[in-house]
Legacy VTK file of the C-alpha trace (Angstrom):
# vtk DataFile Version 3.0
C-alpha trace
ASCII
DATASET POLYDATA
POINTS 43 float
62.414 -77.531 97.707
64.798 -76.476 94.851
64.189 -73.426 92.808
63.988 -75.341 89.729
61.025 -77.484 91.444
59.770 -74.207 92.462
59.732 -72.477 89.050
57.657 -75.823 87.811
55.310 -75.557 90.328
54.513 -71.713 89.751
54.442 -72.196 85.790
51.871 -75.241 86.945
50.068 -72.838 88.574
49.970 -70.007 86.200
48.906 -71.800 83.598
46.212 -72.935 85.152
45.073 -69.786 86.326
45.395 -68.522 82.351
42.489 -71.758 81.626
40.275 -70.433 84.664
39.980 -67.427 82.977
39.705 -68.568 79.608
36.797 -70.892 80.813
34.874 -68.093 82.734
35.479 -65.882 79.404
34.283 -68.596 77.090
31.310 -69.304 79.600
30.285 -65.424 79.678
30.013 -65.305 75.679
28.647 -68.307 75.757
25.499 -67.079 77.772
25.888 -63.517 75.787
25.098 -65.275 72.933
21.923 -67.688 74.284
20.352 -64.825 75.548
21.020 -62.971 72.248
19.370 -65.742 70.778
16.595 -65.969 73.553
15.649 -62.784 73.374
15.817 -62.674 69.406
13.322 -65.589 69.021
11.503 -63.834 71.270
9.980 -60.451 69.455
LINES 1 44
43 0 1 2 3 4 5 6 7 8 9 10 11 12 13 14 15 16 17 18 19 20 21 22 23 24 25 26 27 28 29 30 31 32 33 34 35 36 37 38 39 40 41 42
């Protein structure tokens, strides 16, 4: 394998790491903010 094809394939793999963890992020707020909302509604 080349280092150019190598590069690619470790940008490929960063970025995708980078949306994992803007997914879990998104998903954690995301359930901050229902049970915000649950607990709100609640009282």
């Amino acid at each position: 394998m080349t280092p150019e094809e190598e590069e690619i394939i470790r940008r490929r793999q960063k970025s995708r790491a980078v949306m994992t963890a803007l997914l879990l992020v998104a998903m954690c707020i995301l359930f901050y903010l229902i049970t915000i909302v649950r607990i709100g509604t609640a009282g």
